[in-house]
Rosetta silent file (secondary structure, phi, psi, omega in degrees, C-alpha in Angstrom):
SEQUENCE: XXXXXXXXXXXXXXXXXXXXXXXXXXXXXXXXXXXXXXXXXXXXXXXXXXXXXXXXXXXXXXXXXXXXXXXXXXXXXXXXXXXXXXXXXXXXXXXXXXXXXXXXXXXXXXXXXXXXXXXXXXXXXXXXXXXXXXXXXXXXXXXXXXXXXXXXXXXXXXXXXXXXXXXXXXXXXXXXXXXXXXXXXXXXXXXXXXXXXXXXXXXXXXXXXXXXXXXXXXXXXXX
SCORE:     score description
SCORE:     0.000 S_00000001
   1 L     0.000  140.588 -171.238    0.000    0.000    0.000 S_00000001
   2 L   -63.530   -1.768 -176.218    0.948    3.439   -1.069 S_00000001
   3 H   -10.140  -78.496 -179.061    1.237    5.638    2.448 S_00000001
   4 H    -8.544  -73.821 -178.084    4.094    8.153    0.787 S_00000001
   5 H  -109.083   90.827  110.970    1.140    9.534   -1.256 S_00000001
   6 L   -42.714  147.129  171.871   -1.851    9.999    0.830 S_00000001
   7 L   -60.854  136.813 -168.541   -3.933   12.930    0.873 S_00000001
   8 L    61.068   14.767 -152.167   -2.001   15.065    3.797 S_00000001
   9 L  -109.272  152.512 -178.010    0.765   12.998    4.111 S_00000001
  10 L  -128.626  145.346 -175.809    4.271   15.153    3.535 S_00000001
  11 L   -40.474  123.068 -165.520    6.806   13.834    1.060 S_00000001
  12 L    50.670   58.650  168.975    9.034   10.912    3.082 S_00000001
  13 L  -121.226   14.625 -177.226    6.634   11.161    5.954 S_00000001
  14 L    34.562   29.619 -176.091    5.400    7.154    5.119 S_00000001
  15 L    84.967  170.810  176.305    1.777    8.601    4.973 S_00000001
  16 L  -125.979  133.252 -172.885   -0.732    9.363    7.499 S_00000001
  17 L   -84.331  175.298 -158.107   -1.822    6.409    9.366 S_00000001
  18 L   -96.032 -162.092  159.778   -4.924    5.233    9.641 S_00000001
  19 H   -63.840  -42.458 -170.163   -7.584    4.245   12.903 S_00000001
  20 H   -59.954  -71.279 -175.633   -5.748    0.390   12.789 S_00000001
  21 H   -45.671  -51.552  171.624   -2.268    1.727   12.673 S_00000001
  22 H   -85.142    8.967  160.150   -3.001    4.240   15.333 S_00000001
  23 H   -85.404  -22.189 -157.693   -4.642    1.792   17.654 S_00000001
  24 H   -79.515  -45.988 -153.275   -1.996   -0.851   17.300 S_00000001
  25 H   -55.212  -45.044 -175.687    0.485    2.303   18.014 S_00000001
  26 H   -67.809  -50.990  147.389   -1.568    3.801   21.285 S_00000001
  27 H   -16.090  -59.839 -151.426   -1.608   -0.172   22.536 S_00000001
  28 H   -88.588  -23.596 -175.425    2.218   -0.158   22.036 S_00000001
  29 H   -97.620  -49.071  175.475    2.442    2.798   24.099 S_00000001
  30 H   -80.134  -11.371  157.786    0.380    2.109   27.084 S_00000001
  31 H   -56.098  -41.911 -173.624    2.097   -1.177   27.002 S_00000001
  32 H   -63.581  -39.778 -161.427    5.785    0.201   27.108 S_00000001
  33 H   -87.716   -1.718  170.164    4.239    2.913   30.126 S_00000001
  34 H   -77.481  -50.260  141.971    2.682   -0.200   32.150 S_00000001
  35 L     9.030  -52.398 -158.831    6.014   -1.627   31.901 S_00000001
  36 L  -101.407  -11.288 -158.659    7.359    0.820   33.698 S_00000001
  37 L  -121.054  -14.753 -153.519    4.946    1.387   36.466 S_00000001
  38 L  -135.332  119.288  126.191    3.367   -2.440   36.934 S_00000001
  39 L   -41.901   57.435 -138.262    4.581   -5.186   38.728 S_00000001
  40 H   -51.627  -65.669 -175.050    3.196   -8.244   37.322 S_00000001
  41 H    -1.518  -48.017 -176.940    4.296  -10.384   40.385 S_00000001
  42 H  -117.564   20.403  149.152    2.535   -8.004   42.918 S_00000001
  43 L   -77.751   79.569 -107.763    0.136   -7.335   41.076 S_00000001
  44 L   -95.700    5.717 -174.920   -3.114   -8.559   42.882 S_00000001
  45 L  -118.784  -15.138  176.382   -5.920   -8.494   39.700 S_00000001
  46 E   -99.092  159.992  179.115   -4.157  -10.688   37.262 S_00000001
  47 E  -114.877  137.948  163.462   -5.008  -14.231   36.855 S_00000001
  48 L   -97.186   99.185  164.563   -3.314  -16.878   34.852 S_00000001
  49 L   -62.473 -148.815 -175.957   -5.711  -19.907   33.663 S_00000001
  50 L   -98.494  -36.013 -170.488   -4.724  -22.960   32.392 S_00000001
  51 L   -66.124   -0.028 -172.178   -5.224  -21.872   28.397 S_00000001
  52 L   108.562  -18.316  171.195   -2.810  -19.588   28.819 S_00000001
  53 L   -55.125  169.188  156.723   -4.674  -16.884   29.031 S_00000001
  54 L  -126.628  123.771 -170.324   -4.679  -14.157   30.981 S_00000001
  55 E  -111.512  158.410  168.481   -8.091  -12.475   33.183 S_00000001
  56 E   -92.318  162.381 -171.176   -8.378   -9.528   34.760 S_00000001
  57 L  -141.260  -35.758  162.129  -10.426  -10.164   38.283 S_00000001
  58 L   -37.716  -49.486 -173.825  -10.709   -6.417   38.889 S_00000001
  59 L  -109.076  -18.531  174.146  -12.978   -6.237   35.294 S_00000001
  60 L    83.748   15.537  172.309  -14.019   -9.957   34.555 S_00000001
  61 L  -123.449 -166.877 -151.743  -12.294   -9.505   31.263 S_00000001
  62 E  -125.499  139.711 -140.514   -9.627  -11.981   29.503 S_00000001
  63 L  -150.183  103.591 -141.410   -6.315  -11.402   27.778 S_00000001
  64 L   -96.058   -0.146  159.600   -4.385  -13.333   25.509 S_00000001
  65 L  -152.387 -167.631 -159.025   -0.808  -12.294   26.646 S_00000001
  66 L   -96.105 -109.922 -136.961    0.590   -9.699   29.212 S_00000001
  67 L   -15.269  -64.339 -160.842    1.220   -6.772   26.285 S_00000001
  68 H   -82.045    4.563  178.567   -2.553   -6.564   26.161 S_00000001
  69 H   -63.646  -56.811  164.391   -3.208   -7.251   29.779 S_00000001
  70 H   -36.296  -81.329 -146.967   -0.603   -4.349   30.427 S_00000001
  71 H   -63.998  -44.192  166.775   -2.102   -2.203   28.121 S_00000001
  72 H   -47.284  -24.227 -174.351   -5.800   -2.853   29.486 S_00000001
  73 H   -77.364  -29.289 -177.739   -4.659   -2.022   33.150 S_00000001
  74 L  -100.963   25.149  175.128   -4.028    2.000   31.620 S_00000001
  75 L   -96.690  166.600 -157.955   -7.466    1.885   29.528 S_00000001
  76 H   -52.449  -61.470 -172.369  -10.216    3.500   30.607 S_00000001
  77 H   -75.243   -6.059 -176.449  -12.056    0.852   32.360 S_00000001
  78 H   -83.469  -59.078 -158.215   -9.229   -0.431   34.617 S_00000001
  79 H   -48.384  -33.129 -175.205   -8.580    2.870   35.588 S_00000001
  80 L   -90.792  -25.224 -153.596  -12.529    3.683   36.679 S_00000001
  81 H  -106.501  -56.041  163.273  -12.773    0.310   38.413 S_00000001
  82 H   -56.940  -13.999  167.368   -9.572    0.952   40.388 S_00000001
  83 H   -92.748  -44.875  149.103  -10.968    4.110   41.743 S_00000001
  84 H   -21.141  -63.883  167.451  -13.957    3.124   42.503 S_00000001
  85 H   -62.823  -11.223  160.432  -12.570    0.045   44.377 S_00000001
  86 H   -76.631  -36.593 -171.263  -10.525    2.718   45.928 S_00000001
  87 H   -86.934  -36.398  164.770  -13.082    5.193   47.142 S_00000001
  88 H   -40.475  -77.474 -168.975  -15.050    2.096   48.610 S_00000001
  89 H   -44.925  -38.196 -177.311  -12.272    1.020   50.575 S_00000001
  90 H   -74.540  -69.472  159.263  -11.627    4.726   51.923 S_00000001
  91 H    -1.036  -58.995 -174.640  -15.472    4.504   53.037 S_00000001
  92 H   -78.686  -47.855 -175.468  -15.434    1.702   54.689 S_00000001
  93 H   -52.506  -50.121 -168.603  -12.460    2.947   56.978 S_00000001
  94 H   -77.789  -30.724  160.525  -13.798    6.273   57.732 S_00000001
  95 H   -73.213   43.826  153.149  -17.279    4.344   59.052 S_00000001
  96 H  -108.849  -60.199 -151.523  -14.684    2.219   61.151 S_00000001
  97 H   -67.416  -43.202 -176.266  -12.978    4.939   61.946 S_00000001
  98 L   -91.438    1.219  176.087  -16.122    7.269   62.891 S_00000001
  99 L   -50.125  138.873 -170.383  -18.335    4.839   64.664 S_00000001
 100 L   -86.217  103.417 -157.701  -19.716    6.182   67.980 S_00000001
 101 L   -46.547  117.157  155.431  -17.652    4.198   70.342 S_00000001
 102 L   -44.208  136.260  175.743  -19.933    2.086   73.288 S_00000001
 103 L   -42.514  145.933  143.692  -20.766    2.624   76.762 S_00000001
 104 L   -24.100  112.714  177.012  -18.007    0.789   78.571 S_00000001
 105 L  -118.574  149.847 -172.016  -19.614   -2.571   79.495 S_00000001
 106 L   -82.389  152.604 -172.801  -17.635   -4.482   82.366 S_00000001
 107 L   -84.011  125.977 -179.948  -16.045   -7.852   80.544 S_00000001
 108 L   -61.097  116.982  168.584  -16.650  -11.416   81.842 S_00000001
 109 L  -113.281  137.914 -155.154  -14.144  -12.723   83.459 S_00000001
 110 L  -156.828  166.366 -172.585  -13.904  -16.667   83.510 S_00000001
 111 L  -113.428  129.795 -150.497  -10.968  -18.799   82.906 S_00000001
 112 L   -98.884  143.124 -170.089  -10.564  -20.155   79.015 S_00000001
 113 L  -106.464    8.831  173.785  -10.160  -23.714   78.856 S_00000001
 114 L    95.711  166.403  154.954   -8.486  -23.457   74.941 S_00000001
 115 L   -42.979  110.093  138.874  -10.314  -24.225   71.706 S_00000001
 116 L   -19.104  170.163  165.273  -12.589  -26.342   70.908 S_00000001
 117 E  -117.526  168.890 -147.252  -12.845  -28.722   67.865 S_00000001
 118 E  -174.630  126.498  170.348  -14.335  -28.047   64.745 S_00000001
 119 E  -120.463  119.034 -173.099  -14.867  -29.602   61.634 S_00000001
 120 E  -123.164  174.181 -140.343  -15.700  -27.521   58.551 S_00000001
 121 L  -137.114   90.760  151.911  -17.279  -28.836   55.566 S_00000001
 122 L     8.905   50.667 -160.407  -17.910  -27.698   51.819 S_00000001
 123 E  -103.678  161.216  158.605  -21.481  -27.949   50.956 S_00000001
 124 L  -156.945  165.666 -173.407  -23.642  -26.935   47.973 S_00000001
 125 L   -72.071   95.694 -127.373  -27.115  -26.935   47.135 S_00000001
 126 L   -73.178  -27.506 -177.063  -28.633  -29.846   45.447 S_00000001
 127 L   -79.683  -63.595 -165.966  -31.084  -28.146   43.894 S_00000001
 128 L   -83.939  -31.175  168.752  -29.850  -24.446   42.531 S_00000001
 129 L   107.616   22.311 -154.088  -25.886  -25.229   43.050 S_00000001
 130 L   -78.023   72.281 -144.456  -25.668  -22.607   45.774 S_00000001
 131 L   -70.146  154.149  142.753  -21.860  -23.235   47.588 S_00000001
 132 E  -150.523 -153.417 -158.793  -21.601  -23.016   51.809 S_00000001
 133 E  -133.335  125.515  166.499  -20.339  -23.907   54.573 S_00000001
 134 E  -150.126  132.233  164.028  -21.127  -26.109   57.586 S_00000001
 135 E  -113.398  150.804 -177.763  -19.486  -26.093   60.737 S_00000001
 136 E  -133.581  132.334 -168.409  -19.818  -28.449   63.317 S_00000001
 137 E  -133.831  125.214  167.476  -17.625  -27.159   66.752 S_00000001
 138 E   -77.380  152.383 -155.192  -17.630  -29.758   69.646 S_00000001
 139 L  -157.375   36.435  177.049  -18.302  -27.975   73.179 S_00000001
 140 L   -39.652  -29.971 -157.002  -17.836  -31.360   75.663 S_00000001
 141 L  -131.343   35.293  168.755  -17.094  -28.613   78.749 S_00000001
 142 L   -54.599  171.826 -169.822  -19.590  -25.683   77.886 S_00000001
 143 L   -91.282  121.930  154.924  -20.614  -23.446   81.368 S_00000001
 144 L   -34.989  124.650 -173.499  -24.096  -24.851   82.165 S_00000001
 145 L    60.402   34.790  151.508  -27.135  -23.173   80.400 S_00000001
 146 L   -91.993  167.634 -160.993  -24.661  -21.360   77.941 S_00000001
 147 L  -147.244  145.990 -175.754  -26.084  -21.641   74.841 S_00000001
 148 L   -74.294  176.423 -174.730  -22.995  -20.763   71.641 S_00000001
 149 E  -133.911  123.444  162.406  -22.987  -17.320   70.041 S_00000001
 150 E  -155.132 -173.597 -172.302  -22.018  -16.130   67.100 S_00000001
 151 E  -165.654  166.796  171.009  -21.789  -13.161   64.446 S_00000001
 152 E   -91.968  137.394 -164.629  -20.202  -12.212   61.444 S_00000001
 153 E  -124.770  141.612 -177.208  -17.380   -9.804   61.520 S_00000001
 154 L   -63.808 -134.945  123.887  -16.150   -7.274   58.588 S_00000001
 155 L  -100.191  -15.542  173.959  -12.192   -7.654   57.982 S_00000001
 156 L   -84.497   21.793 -175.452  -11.833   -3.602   58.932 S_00000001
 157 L  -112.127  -29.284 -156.003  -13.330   -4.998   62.632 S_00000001
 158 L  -115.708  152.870  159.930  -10.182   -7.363   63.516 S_00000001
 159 L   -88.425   23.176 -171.834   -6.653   -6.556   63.821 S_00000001
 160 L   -93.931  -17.992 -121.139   -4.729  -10.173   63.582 S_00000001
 161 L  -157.089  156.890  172.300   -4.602  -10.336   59.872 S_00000001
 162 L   -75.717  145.570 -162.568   -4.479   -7.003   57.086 S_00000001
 163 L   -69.188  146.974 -175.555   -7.834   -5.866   56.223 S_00000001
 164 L  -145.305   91.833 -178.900   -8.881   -7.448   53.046 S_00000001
 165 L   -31.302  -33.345  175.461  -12.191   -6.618   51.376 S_00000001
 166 L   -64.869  -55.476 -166.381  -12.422  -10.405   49.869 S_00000001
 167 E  -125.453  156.284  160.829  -13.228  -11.660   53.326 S_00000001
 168 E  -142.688  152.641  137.565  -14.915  -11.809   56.338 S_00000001
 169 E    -5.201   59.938  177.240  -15.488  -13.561   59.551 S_00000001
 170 E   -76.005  113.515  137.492  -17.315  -15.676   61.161 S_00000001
 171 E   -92.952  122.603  179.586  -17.382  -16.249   65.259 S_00000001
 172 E  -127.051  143.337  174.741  -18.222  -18.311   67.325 S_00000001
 173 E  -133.342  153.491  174.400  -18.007  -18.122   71.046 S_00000001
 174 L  -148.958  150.039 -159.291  -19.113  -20.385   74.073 S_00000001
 175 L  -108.272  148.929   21.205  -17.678  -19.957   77.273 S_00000001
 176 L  -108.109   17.106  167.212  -15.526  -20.950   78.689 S_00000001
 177 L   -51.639  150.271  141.280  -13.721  -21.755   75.048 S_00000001
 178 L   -68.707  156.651 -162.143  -12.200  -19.337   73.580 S_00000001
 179 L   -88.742  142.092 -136.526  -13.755  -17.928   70.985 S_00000001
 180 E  -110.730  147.522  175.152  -12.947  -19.378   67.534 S_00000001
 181 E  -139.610  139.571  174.317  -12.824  -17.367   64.048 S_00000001
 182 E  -145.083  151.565 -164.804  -12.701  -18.545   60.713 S_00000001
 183 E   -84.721   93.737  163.592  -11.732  -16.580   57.181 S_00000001
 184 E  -111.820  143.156  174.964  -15.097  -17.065   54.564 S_00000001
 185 E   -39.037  121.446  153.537  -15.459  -15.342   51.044 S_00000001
 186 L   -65.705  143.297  147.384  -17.702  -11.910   51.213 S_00000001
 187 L  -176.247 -156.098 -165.434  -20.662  -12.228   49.898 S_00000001
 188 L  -107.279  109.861  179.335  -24.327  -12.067   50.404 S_00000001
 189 E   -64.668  145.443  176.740  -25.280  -14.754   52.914 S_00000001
 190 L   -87.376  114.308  172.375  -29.095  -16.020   52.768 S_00000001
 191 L   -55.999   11.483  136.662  -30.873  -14.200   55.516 S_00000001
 192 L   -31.513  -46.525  177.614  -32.651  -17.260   57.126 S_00000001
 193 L   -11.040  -69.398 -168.538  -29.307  -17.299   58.514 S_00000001
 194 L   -53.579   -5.821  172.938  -30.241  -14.637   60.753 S_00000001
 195 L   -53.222  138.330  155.579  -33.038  -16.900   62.464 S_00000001
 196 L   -28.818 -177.828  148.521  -32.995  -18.140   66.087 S_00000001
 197 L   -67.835  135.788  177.779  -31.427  -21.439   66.694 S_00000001
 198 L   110.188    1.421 -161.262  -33.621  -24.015   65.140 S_00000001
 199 L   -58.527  177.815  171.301  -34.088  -21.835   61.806 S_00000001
 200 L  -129.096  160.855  164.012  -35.289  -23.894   58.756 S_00000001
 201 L   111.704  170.850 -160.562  -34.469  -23.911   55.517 S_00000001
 202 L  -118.164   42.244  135.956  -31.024  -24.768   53.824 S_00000001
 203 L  -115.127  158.069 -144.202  -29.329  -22.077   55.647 S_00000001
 204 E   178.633  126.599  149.223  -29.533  -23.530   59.605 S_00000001
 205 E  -134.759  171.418 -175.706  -28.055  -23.299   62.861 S_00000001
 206 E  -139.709  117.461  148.833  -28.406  -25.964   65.540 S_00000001
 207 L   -89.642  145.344  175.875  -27.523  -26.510   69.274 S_00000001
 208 L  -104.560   74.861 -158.314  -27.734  -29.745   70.514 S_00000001
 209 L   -58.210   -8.769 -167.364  -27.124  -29.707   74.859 S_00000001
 210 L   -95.145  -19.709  168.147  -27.370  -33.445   74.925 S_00000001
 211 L   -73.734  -50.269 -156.348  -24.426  -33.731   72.280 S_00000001
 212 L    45.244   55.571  103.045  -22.903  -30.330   73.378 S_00000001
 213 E   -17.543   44.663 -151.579  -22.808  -29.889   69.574 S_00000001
 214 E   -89.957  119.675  178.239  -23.100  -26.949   68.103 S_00000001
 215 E  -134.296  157.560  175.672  -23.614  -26.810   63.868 S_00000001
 216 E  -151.318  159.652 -149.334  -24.223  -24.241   61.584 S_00000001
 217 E  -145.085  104.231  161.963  -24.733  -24.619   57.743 S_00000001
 218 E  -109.033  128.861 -171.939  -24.837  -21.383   55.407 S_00000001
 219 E  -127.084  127.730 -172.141  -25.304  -20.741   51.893 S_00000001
 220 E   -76.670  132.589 -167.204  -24.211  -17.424   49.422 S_00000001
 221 L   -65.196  168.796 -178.685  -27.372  -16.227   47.762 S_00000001
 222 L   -90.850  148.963  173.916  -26.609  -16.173   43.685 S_00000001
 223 L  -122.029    0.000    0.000  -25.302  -13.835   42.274 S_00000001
C-alpha cells in the first residue's frame, strides 16, 4: 500500500496512518508505560488460567498475553474500576474509623479452657448449586445453660490479619472456650441465617445440649 502519497501525508513522511495503525500504536504505548509502572508479580488483579490466558479479576475480562493485559490495566475501564474500588475502601475505613464508640460494658471474666474442635465442611445446594459452609464445633465442657454465640465480623473490625475486602469472619463463642474465628469469602449470605437457633431452611443453625454440639450450615445467595 501506497502511504508516501496519501492525501495530507508530507513527502518521506510514510503517509498518514490510519484508525488500525493508530490503535496498534496507542496499545504499544500504554504497554511500554505499564512496563514501567506495573509489577506483574505483585500485582493482585491478574489471573493466569490454564489456556494460557490471561483475566483480569478487577474487570471480569480476559487477555491473551501480558502486552494486552498491560495495556488494558491504563485503559479506561481499569482505571474507573480501580478508583472506585478505591473510594469504597476509603469509606469503609472512615465508618470504622467514625463509629460512635460504646458505653463501657464491664467484661466477663472466667478462665478459658483453649479451643474447641471443629470440623468444617464444603457444601452446595442440590437443587440451585448454591456453595456453603457447615461447621460443626464440639463444646464437651460448655458453662451450664450457655447456649454458643455467634456473628459475622467485617475484615476492617479485627486486627490479627491485614484488612482485606475479599473476606470476612465468622465467630463463634461459648464460654468458657475461647472464641474461635474462621476466614469465609464476602458475599451475600441467605438471611434465614439470621433466624434463632432451630431456623429452617437450607441455611440452619443448631444446638444440641445433649451432644454439646453446636452446627451451623450457610449458603451465598446467587449472584
Amino acid at each position: 500500500m501506497d502511504y508516501q502519497n496519501r492525501v495530507g501525508s508530507k513527502f518521506g513522511g510514510g503517509g498518514v496512518a490510519g484508525a488500525s495503525e493508530a490503535n496498534v500504536d496507542r496499545r504499544e504505548r500504554l504497554r511500554k508505560l505499564a512496563l514501567e509502572t506495573i509489577d506483574l508479580a505483585k500485582d493482585p488483579y491478574i489471573l493466569r488460567t490454564h489456556l494460557g490466558t490471561i483475566e483480569c479479576r478487577l474487570c471480569l475480562t480476559l487477555h491473551p498475553n501480558e502486552g494486552s493485559y498491560l495495556a488494558h490495566t491504563q485503559g479506561k475501564k481499569h482505571q474507573t474500576n480501580l478508583a472506585r474500588r478505591a473510594a469504597r475502601e476509603v469509606k469503609e475505613t472512615q465508618l470504622l474509623i467514625t463509629q460512635t464508640p460504646h458505653a463501657d460494658v464491664a467484661k466477663k471474666q472466667f478462665v478459658k479452657i483453649g479451643r474447641p474442635g471443629y470440623k468444617v465442611t464444603k457444601v452446595r445446594h442440590p437443587d440451585d448449586g448454591r456453595l456453603g459452609l457447615l461447621f460443626q464445633v464440639d463444646l464437651p465442657e460448655i458453662k451450664e445453660g450457655e447456649v454458643p454465640r455467634k456473628r459475622f465480623m467485617s475484615a476492617w473490625e479485627q486486627r490479627r490479619e491485614i484488612p482485606n475486602s475479599a473476606w470476612q469472619y465468622l465467630l463463634i463463642a461459648a464460654e468458657p472456650y475461647e472464641t474461635i474465628a474462621f476466614r469465609v469469602p464476602t458475599g451475600k449470605i441467605e438471611e434465614e441465617l439470621r433466624d434463632l437457633i432451630g431456623g429452617s431452611g437450607a441455611s440452619w443453625e443448631h444446638w444440641d445440649p445433649d451432644t454439646k454440639k453446636y452446627s451451623l450450615q450457610f449458603l451465598y445467595e446467587e449472584r
